[in-house]
KOLZA-667442 format. One record per residue: residue number from 0; chain; residue in one letter; x negated, y, z of N, C-alpha, C in turn. Coordinates in steps of 0.001 Angstrom, whole numbers. Atoms other than C-alpha are relative to their C-alpha. Last residue first. Example, Ala and Ser with C-alpha at 12.3 -4.5 7.8 and 13.67 -1.06 7.14 Angstrom:
num->1; cadena->A; residuo->S; nc1->820; nc2->-1190; nc3->-60; cac1->-13670; cac2->-1060; cac3->7140; cc1->770; cc2->1090; cc3->730 $
num->0; cadena->A; residuo->A; nc1->-890; nc2->-1190; nc3->0; cac1->-12300; cac2->-4500; cac3->7800; cc1->-900; cc2->1200; cc3->0 $
//
This chain:
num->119; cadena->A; residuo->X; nc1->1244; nc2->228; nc3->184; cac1->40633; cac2->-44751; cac3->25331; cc1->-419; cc2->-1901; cc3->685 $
num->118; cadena->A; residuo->X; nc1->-110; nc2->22; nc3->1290; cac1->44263; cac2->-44051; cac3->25463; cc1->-1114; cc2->-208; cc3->-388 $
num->117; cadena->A; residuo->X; nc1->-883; nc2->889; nc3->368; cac1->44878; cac2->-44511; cac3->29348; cc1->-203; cc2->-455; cc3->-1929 $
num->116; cadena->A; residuo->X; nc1->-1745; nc2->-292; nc3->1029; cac1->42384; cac2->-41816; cac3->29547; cc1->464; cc2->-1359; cc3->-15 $
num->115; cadena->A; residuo->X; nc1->-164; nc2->-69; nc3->1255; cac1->39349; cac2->-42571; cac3->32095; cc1->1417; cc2->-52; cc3->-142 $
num->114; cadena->A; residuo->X; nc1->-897; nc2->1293; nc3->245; cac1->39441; cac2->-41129; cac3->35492; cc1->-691; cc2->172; cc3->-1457 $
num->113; cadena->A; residuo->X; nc1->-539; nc2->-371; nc3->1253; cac1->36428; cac2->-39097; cac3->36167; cc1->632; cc2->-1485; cc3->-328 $
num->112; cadena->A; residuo->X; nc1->-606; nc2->787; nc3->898; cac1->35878; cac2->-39039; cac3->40015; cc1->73; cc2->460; cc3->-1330 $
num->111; cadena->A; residuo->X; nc1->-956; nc2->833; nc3->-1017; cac1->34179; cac2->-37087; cac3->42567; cc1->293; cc2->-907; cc3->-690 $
num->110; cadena->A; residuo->X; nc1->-988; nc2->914; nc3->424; cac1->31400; cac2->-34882; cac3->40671; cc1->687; cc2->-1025; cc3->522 $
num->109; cadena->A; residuo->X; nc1->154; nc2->1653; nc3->-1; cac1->29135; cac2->-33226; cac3->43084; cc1->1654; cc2->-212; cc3->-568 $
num->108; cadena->A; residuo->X; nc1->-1452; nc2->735; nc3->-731; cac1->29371; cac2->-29341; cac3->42743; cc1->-567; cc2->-1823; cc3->-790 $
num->107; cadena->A; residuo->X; nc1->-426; nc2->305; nc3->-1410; cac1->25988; cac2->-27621; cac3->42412; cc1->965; cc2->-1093; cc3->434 $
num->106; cadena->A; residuo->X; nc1->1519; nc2->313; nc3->-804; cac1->24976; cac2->-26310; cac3->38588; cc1->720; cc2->-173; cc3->1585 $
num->105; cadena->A; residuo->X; nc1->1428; nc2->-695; nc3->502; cac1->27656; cac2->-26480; cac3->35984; cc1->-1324; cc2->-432; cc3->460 $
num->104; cadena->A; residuo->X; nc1->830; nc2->990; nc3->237; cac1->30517; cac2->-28292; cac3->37102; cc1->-1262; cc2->344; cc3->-243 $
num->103; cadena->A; residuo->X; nc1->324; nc2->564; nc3->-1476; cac1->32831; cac2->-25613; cac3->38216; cc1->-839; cc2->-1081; cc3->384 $
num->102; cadena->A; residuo->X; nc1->-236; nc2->-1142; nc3->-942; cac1->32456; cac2->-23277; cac3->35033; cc1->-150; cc2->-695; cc3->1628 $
num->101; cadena->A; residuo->X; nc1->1170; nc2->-601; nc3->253; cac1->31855; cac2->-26360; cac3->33094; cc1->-186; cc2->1243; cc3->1070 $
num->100; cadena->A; residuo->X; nc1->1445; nc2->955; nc3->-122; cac1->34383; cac2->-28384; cac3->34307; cc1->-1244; cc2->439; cc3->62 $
num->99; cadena->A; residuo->X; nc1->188; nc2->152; nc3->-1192; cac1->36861; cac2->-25592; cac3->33966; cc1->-1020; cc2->-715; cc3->471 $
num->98; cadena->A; residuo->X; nc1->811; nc2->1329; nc3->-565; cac1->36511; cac2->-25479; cac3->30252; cc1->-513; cc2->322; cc3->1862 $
num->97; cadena->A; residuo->X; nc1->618; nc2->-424; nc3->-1031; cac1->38685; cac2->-22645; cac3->29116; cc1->-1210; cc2->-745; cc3->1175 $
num->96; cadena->A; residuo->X; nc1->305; nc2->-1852; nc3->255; cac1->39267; cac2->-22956; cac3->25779; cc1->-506; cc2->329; cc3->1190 $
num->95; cadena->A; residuo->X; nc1->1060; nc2->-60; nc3->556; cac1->39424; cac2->-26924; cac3->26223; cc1->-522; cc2->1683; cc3->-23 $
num->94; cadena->A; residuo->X; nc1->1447; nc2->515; nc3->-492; cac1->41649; cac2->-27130; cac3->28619; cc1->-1450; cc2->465; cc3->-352 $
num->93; cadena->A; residuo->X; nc1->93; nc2->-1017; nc3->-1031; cac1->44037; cac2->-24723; cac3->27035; cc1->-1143; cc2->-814; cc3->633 $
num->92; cadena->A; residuo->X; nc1->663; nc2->-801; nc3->705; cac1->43654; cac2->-27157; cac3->23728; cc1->-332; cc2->1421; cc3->956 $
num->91; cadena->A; residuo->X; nc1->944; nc2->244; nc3->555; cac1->44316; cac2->-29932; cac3->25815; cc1->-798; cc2->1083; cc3->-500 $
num->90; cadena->A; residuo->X; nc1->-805; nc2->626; nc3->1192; cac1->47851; cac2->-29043; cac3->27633; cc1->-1384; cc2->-121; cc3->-662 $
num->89; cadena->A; residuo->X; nc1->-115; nc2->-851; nc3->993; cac1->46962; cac2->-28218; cac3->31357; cc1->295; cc2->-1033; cc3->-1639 $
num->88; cadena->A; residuo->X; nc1->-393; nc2->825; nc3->440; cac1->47348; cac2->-29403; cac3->35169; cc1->238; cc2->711; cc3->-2024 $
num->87; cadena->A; residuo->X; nc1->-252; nc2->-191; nc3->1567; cac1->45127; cac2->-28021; cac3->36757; cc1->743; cc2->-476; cc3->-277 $
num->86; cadena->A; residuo->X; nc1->-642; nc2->598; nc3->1311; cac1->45429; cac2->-28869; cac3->40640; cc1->356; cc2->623; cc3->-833 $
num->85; cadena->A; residuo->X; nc1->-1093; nc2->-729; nc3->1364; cac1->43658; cac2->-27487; cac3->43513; cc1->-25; cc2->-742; cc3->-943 $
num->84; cadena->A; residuo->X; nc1->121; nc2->751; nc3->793; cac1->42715; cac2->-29468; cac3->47112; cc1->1291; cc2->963; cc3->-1265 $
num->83; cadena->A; residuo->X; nc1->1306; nc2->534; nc3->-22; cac1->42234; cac2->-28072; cac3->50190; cc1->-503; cc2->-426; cc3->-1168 $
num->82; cadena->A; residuo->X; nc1->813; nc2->-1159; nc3->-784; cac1->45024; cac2->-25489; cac3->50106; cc1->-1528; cc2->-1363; cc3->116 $
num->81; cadena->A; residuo->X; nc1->-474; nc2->322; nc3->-1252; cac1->47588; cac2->-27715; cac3->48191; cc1->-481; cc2->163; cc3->931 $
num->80; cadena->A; residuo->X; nc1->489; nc2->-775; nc3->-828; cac1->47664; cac2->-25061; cac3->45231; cc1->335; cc2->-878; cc3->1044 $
num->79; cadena->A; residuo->X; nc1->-1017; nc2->27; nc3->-1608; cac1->49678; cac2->-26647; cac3->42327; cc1->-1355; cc2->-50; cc3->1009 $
num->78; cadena->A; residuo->X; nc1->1172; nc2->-247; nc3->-756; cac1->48537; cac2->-24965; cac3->38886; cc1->442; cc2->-112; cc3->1203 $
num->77; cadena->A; residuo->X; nc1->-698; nc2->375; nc3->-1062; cac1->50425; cac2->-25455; cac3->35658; cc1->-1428; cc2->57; cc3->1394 $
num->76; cadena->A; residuo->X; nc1->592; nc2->88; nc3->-487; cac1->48828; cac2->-24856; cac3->31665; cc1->573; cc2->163; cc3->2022 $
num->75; cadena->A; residuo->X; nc1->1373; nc2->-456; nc3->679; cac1->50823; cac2->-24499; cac3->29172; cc1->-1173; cc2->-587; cc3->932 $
num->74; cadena->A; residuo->X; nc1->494; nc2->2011; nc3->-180; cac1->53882; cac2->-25463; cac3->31165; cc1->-1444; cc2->-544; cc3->-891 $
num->73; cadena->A; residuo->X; nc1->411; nc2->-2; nc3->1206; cac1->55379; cac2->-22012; cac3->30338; cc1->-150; cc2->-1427; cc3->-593 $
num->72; cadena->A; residuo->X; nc1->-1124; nc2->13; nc3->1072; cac1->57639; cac2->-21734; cac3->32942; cc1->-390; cc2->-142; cc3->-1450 $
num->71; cadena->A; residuo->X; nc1->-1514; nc2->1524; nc3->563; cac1->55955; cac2->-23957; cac3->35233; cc1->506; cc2->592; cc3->-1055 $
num->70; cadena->A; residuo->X; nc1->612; nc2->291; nc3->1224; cac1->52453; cac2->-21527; cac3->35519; cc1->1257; cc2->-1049; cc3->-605 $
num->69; cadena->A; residuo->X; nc1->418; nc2->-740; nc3->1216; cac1->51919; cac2->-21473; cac3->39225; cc1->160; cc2->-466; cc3->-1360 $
num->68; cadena->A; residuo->X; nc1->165; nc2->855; nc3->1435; cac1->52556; cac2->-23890; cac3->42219; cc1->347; cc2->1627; cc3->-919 $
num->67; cadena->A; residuo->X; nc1->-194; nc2->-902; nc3->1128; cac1->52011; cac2->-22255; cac3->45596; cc1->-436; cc2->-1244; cc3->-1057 $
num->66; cadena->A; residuo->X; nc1->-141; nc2->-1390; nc3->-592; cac1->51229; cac2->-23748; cac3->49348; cc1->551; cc2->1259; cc3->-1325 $
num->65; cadena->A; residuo->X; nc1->338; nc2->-744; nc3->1430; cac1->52679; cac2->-27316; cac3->48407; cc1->-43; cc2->973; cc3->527 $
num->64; cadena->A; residuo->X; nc1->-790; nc2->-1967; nc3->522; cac1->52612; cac2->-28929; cac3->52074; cc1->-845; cc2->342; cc3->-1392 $
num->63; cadena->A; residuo->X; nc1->354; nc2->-1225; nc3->212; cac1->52081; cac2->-32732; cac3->53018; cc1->471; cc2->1161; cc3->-408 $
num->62; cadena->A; residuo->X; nc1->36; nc2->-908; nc3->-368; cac1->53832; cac2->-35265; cac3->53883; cc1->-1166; cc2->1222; cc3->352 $
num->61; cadena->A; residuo->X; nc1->787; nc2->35; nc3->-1147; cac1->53397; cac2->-37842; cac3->52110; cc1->-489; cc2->931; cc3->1150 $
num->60; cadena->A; residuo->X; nc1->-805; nc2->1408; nc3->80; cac1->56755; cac2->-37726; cac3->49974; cc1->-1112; cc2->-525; cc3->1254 $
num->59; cadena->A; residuo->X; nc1->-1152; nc2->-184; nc3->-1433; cac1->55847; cac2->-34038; cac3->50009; cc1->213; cc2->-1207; cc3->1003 $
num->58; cadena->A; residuo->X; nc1->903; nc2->-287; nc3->-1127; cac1->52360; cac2->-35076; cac3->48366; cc1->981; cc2->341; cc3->1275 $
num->57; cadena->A; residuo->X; nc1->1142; nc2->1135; nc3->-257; cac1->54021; cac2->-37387; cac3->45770; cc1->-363; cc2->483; cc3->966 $
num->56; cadena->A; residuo->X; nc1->-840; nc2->1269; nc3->-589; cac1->56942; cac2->-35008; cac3->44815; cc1->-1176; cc2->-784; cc3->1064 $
num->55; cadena->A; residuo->X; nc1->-1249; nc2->-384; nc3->-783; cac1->54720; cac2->-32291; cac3->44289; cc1->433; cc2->-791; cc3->658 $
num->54; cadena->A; residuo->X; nc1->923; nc2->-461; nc3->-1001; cac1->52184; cac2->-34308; cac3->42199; cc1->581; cc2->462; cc3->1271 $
num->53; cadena->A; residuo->X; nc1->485; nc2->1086; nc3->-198; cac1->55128; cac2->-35545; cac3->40110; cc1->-532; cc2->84; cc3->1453 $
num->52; cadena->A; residuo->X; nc1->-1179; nc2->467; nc3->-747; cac1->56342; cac2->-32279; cac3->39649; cc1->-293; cc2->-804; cc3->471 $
num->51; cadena->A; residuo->X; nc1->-176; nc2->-566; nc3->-653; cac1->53087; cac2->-31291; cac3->37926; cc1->829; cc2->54; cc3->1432 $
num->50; cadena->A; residuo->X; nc1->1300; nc2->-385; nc3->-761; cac1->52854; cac2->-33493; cac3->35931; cc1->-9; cc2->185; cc3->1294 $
num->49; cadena->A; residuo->X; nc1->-607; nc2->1305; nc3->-777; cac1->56819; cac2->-33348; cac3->35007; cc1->-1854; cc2->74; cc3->856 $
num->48; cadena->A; residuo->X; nc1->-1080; nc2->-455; nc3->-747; cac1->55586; cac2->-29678; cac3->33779; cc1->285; cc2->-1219; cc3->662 $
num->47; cadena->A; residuo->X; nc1->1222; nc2->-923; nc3->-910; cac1->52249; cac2->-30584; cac3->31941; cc1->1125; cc2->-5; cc3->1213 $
num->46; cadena->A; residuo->X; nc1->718; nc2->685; nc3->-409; cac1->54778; cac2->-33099; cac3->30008; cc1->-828; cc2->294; cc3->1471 $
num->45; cadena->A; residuo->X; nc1->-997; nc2->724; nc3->-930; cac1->57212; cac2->-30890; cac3->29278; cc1->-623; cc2->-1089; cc3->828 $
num->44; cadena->A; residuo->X; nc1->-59; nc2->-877; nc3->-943; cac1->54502; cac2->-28407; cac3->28046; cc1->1269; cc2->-918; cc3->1474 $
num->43; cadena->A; residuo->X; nc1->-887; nc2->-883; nc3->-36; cac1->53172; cac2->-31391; cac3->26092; cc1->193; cc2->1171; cc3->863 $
num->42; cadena->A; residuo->X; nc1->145; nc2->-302; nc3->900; cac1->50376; cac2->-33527; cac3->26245; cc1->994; cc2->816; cc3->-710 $
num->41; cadena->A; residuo->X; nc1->-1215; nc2->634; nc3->776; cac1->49260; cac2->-33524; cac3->29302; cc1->68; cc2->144; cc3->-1151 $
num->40; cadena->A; residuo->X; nc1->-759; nc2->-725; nc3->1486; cac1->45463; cac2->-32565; cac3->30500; cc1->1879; cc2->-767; cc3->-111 $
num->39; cadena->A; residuo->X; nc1->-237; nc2->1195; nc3->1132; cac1->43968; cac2->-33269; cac3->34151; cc1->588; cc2->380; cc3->-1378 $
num->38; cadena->A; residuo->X; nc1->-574; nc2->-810; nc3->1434; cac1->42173; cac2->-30802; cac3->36432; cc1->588; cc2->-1609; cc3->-986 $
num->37; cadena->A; residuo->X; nc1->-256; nc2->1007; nc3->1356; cac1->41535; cac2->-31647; cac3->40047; cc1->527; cc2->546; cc3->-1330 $
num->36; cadena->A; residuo->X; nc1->-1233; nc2->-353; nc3->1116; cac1->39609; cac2->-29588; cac3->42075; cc1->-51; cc2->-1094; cc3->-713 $
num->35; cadena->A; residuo->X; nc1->377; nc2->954; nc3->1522; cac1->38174; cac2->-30859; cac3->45356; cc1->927; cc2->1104; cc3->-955 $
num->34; cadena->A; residuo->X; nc1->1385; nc2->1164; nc3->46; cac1->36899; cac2->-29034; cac3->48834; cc1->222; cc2->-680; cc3->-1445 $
num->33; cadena->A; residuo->X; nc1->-670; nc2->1115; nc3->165; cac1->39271; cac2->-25456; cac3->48716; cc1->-1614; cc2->-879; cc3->-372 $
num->32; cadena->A; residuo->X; nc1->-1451; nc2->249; nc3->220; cac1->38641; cac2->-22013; cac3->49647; cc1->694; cc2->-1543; cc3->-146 $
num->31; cadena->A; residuo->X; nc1->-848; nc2->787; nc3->-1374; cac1->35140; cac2->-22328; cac3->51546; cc1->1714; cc2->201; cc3->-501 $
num->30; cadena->A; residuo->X; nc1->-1024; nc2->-530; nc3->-633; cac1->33587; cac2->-22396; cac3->48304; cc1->818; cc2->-88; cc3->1057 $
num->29; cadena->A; residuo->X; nc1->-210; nc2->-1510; nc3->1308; cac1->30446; cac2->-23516; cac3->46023; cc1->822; cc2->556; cc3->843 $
num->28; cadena->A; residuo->X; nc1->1623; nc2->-765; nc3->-583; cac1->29314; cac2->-26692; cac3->48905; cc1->-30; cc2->1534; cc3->-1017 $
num->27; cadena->A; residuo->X; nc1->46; nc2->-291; nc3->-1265; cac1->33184; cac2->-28006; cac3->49087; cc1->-1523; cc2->735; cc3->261 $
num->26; cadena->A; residuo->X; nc1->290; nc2->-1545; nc3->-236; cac1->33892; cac2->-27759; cac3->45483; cc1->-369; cc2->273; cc3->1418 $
num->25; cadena->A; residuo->X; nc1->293; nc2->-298; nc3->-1943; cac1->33454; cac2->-31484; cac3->44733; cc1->-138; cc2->1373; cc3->41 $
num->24; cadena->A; residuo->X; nc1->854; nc2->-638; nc3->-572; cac1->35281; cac2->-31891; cac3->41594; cc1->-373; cc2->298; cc3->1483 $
num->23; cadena->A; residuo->X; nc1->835; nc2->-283; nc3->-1548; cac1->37318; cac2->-34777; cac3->40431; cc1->-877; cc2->1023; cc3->331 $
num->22; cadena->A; residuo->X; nc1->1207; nc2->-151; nc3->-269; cac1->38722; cac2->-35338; cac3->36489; cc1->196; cc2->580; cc3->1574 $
num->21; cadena->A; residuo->X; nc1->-761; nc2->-465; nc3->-1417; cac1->41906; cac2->-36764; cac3->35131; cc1->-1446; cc2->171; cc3->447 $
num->20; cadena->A; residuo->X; nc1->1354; nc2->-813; nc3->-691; cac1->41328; cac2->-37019; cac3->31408; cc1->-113; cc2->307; cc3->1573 $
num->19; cadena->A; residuo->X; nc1->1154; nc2->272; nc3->765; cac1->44867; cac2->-37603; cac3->30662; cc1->-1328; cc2->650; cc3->488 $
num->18; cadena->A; residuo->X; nc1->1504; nc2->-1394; nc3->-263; cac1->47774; cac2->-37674; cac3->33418; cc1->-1010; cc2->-784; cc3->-933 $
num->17; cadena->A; residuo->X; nc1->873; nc2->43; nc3->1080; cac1->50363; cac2->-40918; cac3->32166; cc1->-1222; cc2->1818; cc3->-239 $
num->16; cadena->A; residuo->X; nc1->-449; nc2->-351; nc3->947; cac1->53082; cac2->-40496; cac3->34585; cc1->-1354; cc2->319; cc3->-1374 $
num->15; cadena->A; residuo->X; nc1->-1534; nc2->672; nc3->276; cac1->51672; cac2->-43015; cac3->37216; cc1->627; cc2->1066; cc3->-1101 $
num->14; cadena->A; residuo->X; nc1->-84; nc2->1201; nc3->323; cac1->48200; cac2->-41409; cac3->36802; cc1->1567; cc2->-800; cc3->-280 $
num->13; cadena->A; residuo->X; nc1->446; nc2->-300; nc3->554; cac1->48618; cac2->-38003; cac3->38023; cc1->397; cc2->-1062; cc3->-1129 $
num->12; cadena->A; residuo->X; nc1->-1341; nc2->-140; nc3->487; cac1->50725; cac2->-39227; cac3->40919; cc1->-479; cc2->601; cc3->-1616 $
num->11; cadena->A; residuo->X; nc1->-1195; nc2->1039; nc3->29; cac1->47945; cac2->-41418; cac3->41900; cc1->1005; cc2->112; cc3->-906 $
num->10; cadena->A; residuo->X; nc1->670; nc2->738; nc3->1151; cac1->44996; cac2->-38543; cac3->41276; cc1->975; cc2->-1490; cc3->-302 $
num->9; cadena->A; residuo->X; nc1->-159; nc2->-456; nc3->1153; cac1->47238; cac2->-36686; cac3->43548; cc1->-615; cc2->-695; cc3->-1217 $
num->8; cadena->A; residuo->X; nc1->-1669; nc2->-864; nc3->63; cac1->47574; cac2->-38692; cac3->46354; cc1->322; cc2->383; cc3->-1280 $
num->7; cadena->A; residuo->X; nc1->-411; nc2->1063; nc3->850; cac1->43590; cac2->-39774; cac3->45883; cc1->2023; cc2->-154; cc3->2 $
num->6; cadena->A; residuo->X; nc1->430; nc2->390; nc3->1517; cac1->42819; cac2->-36510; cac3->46000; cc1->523; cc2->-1179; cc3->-305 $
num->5; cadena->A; residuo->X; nc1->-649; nc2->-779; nc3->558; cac1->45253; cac2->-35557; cac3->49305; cc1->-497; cc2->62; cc3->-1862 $
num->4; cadena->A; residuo->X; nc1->-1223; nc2->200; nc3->-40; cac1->43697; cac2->-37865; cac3->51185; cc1->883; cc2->277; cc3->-1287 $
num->3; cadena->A; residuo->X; nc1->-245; nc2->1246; nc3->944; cac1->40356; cac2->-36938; cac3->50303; cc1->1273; cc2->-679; cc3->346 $
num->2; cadena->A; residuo->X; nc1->807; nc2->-42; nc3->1368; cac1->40817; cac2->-33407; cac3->51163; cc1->178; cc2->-1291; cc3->-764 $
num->1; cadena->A; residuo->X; nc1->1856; nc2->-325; nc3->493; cac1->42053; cac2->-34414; cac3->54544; cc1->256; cc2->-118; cc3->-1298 $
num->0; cadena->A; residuo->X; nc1->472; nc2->1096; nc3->809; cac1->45999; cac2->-33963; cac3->55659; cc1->-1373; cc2->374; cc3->-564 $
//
């Protein structure tokens, strides 16, 4: 399955359980590991965790392959690995501490999408 397949897949299942901030990165000209990251916030750990699941569900359901999910037992912050395409999935204040965006946004990567919040 292509990259963009597999974003708008996830940016779906993101969405249908109420994913905040749902943001797009083009990593394909920074790394030959993977072409988009997605990072979105929840607002719980139970939250981060269904998230997460969601995504899962959603990409099996289209058949695709989860190569590694990371980070469930805490739910702090969650991390599903679908080899073209990585998924944050974190709790706000972990977001914020670590500002992925910035780190992968900086200087190079073409911005893909920025959902807006359901709450905005």
């Amino acid at each position: 399955m292509k990259a963009a397949q597999l974003e708008k897949i996830v940016v779906a299942a993101l969405e249908d359980i109420k994913g905040k901030d749902i943001e797009v990165i083009n990593t394909a000209k920074l790394t030959p590991l993977f072409e988009r990251l997605v990072i979105a916030s929840g607002d719980s750990n139970r939250q981060v965790r269904s998230l997460a699941r969601n995504v899962e569900d959603k990409v099996r359901e289209a058949g695709g392959e989860i190569l590694s999910t990371e980070g469930e037992d805490g739910g702090e912050w969650v991390l599903v690995d679908l080899g073209d395409v990585v998924v944050h999935i974190m709790q706000p204040a972990i977001r914020s501490y670590y500002n992925l965006e910035e780190l992968w946004g900086g200087k190079g990567p073409e911005r893909v999408r920025r959902a807006v919040s359901a709450d905005a």
